[in-house]
C-alpha positions, 0 to 999 in steps of 0.5 A: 500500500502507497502511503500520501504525505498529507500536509495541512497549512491552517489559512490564518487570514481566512482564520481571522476573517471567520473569528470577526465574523462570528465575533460581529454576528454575536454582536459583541465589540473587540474590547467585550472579546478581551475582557472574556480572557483573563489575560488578554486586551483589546490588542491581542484580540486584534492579533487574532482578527488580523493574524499573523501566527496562529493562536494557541490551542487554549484560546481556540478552545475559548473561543470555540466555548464562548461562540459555541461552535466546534473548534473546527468551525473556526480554523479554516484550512488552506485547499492544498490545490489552489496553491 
């Protein structure tokens, strides 16, 4: 049996779009989102909306909690054949 090297590249912009859009749709502001997390403020927040790394695991898990939405549902994946 040939195995398939499977890469996944996690597509942060889109990411981000999607954390802002379920953000908005819940009508809460970026200073309501950073009051949620003990340690954060506005401007990591922001960092999510407008990524550049991709956010740890626990805030995922949070945000996942706070929008009530499956993990999942908020990273987008980049489609390996547009590339």
């Amino acid at each position: 049996m040939e195995t398939k090297e499977i890469g996944v590249q996690i597509d942060l912009a889109a990411t981000g779009q999607r954390i802002e859009q379920l953000r908005e749709e819940r009508g809460l502001s970026m200073a309501d989102m950073a009051s949620f997390f003990v340690k954060a403020y506005t401007g990591t927040y922001y960092s999510w909306e407008k990524p550049s790394k991709l956010i740890k695991i626990e805030n995922l898990a949070a945000l996942a909690y706070l929008f009530d939405v499956e993990i999942e549902d908020i990273l987008v994946i980049k489609d390996p054949e547009v590339e």
